[in-house]
C-alpha positions in Angstrom: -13.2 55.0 -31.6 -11.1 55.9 -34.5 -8.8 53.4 -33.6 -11.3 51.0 -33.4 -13.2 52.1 -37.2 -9.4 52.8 -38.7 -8.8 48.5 -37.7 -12.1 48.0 -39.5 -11.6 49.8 -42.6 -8.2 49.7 -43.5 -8.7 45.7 -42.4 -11.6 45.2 -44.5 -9.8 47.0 -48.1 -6.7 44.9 -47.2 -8.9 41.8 -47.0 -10.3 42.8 -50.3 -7.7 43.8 -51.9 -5.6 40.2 -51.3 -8.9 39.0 -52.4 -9.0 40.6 -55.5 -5.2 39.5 -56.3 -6.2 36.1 -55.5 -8.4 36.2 -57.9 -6.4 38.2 -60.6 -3.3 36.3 -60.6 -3.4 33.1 -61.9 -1.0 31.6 -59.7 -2.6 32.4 -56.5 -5.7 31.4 -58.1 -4.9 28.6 -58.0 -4.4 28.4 -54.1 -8.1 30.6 -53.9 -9.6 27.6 -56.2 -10.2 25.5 -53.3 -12.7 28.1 -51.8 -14.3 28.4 -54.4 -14.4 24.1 -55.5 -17.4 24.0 -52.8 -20.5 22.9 -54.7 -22.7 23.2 -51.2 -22.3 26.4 -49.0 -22.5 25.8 -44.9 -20.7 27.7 -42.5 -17.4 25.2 -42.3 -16.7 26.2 -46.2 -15.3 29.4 -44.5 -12.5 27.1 -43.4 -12.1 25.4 -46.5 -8.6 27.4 -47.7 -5.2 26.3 -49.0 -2.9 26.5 -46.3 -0.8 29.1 -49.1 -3.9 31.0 -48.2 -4.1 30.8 -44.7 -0.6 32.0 -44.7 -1.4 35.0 -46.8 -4.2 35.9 -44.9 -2.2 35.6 -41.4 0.9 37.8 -43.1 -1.7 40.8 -44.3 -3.4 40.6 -41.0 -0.1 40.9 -39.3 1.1 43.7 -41.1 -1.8 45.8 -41.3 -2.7 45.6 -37.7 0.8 46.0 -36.7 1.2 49.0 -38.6 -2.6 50.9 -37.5 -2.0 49.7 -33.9 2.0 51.0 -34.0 0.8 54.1 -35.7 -2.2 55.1 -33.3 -0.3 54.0 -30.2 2.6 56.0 -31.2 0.4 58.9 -32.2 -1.5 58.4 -28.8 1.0 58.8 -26.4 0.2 55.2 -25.7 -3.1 55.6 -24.8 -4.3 53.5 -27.3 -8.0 51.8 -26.1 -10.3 49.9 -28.5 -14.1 49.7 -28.3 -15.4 46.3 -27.7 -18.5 44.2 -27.2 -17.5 40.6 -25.1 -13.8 41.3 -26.3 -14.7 41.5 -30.1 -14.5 44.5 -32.0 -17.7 46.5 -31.9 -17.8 47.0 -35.8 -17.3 43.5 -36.3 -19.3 42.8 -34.0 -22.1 44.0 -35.5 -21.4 42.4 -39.2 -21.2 39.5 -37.4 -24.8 39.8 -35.8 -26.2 41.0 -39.0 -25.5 37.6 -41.1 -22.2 37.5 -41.5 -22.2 33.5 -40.5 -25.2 33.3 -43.5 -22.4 34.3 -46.3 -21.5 30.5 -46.5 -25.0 28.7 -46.3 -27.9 28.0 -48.4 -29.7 30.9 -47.3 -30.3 34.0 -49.5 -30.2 36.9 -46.6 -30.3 40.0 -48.7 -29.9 43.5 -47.4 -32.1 46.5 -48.3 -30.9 46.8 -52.2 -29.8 50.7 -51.4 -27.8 48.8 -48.1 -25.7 46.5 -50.6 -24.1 49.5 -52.0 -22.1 50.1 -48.7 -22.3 46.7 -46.9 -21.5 43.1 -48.7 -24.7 41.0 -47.6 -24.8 37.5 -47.2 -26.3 36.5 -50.3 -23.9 39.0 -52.2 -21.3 37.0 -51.1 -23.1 33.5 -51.7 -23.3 35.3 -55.6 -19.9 35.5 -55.6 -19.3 31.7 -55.3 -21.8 31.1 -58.1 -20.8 29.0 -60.8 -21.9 31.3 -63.5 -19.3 32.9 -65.4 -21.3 36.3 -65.0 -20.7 36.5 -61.5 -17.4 35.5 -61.7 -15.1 37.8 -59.9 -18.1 39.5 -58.4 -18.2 40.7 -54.7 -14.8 41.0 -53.4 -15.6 42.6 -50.3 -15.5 41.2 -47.2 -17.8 43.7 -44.8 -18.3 46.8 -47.5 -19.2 47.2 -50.8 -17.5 50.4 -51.6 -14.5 48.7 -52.9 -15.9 46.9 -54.5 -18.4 49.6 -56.5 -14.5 51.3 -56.7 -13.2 48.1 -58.6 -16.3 47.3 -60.9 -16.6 44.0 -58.9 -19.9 44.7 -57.2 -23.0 42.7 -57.9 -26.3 43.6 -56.3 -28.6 40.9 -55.2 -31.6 41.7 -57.2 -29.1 42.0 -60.6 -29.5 37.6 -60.0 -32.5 35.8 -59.6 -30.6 31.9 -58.6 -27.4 30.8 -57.6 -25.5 27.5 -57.9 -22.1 27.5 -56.3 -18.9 26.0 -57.5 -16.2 26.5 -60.0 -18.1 25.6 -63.2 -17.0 24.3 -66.2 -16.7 20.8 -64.7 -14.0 21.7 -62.7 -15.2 21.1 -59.0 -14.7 17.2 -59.9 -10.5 18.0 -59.8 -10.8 19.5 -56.2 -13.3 16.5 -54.5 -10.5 14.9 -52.2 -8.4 16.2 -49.4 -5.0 15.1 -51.1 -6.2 17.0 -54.4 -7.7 19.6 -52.7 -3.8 20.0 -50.9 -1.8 19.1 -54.5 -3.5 20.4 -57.5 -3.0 24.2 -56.7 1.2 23.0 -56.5 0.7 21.0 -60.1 -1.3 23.5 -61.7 1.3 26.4 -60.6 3.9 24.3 -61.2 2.6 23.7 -65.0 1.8 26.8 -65.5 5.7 28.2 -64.4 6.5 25.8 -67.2 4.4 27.1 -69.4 5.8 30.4 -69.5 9.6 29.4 -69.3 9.2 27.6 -72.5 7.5 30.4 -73.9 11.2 32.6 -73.1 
């Protein structure tokens, strides 16, 4: 069970925490920008990433569960078992059954305002694509909130009374084709490199 918690948690501050640098340094910003371009929330904008992203993602989820899994099989005498429900984890398992498929839709599925301290709900997340520069940066977390509360990121649901999603500032217009949706994080890094060599 440890084993199984330890995957969660460590998992879940590594997924914010790549998260949070996505959205603190400009370049990969730029790569998270796509994400966020969606001006209508369903379930597929989960899978709207850069495939720079993707291959972030993939890498931190490599590492960290190789390292938890090498560490609690060594540690275990390789006895190493991990609680399941129908072969998924039983932690996320459970974020799953509690909304977790609402965080990209329409639907404002809010937890008890006391629960959103601990746990990221579904709308938490939905505030987090909003388009208002107040909520910019907002709601980091992936399955808890503490890291976020930890980073000054975290944004209850009854602190916003609407939400309209995309990047604001008439940007979502630059990101409304698959070819720009592939190029423009590439141009706009690739300006932005030259920006600060000719600044040397």
């Amino acid at each position: 069970l440890i084993y199984t918690l330890a995957l969660v948690i460590i998992g879940d501050f590594a997924s914010f925490f790549v998260h949070w640098l996505m959205h603190k340094i400009p370049v990969l910003w730029e790569f998270h920008k796509i994400h966020h371009s969606a001006t209508t929330l369903n379930p597929f904008t989960q899978y709207r990433l850069h495939p720079v992203e993707i291959i972030l993602n993939n890498a931190k989820a490599i590492l960290i569960i190789g390292l938890i899994t090498g560490f609690f099989d060594y540690f275990s005498n390789n006895l190493l078992s991990k609680h399941t429900i129908i072969g998924v984890n039983i932690f996320n398992f459970l974020f799953l059954v509690f909304g977790a498929n609402l965080r990209h839709s329409h639907v404002p599925f809010k937890y008890f305002n006391f629960l959103e301290y601990f746990l990221i709900s579904p709308y938490q997340h939905q505030i987090h694509h909003s388009n208002n520069p107040a909520d910019f940066d907002k709601n980091m977390g992936a399955k808890l909130a503490i890291w976020d509360s930890l980073f000054g990121t975290l944004k209850r649901s009854e602190e916003v009374t609407s939400v309209q999603f995309g990047l604001g500032l008439g940007d979502d217009k630059n990101y409304d084709t698959l070819g720009k949706n592939l190029w423009m994080p590439f141009r706009n890094t690739y300006k932005k490199l030259i920006y600060l060599v000719k600044k040397i």
